[in-house]
N, C-alpha and C positions, 0 to 999 in steps of 0.2 A: 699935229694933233696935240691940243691942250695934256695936262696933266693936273690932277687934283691928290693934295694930302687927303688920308681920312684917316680918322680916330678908330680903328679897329683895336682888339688884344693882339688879333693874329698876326704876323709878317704876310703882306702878299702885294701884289700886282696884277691888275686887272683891267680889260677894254668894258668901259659900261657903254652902252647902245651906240655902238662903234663910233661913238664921237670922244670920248676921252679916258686917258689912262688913267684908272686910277691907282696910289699907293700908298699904303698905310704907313702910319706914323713909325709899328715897330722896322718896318723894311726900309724906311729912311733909316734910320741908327744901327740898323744890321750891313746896310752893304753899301758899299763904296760906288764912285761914278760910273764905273767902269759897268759896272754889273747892274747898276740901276740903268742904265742905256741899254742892253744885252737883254733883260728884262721887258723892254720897253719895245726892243726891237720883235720880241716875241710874240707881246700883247699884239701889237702892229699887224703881226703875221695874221692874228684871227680875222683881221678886215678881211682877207681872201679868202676864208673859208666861213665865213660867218654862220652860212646859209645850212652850208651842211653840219656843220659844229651843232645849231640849235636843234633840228632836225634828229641829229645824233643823243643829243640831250633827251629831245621828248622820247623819244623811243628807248631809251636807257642800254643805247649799243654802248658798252663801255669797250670794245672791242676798236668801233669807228672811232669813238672819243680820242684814245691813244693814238692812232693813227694819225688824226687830227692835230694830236697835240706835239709830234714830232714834227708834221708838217711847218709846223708854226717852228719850231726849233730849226729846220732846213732854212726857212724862209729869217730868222732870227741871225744864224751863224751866216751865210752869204751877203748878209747884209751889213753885219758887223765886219766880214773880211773886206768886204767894199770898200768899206770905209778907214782901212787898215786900222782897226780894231782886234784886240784879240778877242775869236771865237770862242777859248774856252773860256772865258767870265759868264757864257750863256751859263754851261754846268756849273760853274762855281755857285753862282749866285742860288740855282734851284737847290743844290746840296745846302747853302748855309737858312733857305728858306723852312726847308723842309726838316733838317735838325731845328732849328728853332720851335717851331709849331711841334712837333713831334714830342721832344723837349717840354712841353707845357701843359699841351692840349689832348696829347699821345695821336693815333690816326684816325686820321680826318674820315668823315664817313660818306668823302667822294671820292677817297685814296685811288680807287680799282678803276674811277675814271684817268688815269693817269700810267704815264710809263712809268717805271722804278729809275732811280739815277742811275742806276747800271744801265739800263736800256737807254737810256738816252745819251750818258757817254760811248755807248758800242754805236750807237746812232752816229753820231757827231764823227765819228773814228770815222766809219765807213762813209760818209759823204767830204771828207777832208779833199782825197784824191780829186773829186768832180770838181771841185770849187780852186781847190789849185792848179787844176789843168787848166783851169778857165782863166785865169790871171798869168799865165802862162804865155797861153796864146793868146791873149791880149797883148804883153810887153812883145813877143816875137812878131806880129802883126801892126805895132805900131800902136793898138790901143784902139779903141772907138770902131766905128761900123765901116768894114771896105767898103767901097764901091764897086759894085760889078760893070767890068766894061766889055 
């Protein structure tokens, strides 16, 4: 999936019509590779929830929204472990996004569509275990798909 700079004030990271990521200029000079990939892998995540994400938009469920927007943080952190990446640059990166803009702009007036970085670090806690089990029984299984015989 491409990726495009854009000239915003804000720092952020974003899928425009799920063909490419976009990232503003302040969030290049704010955050490192690690967390620009983490980011990316986040944005990524909304391709699988697209439908309901907008959906949740129009109806202003800021309820489903969060829910939503952890999903993509599940779908973010498994992806970055995959890739033996560290998972926590996903939190790192929203906490230096979110002082940044807060920092400038104070809150955003789609904040309450959003978890708080508390919840999203208790988030990340709590699916650690599933995603380490998973790699687990991968290395104790040999890796890759058995074959049932």
């Amino acid at each position: 999936m491409p990726a495009e700079v854009i000239d915003l004030p804000q720092a952020a990271v974003a899928l425009h019509a799920r063909a490419v990521v976009l990232i503003s200029a302040p969030a290049v000079a704010l955050l490192n590779a690690a967390e620009l990939q983490a980011l990316a892998a986040h944005e990524i995540g909304h391709e699988f929830v697209w439908t309901e994400f907008n959906r949740a938009l129009q109806d202003a469920d800021q309820e489903r929204l969060k829910e939503l927007e952890l999903v993509c943080d599940a779908i973010a952190v498994v992806t970055l472990h995959g890739l033996a990446m560290d998972p926590s640059r996903l939190i790192d990166a929203l906490e230096k996004i979110s002082r940044f803009n807060r920092e400038r702009f104070g809150t955003a007036i789609n904040e309450s569509n959003y978890p708080t970085i508390a919840e999203r670090r208790a988030f990340a806690r709590r699916i650690a275990p599933w995603y380490s089990s998973d790699s687990r029984r991968r290395v104790e299984t040999g890796g890759g798909l058995q074959r049932k015989r």
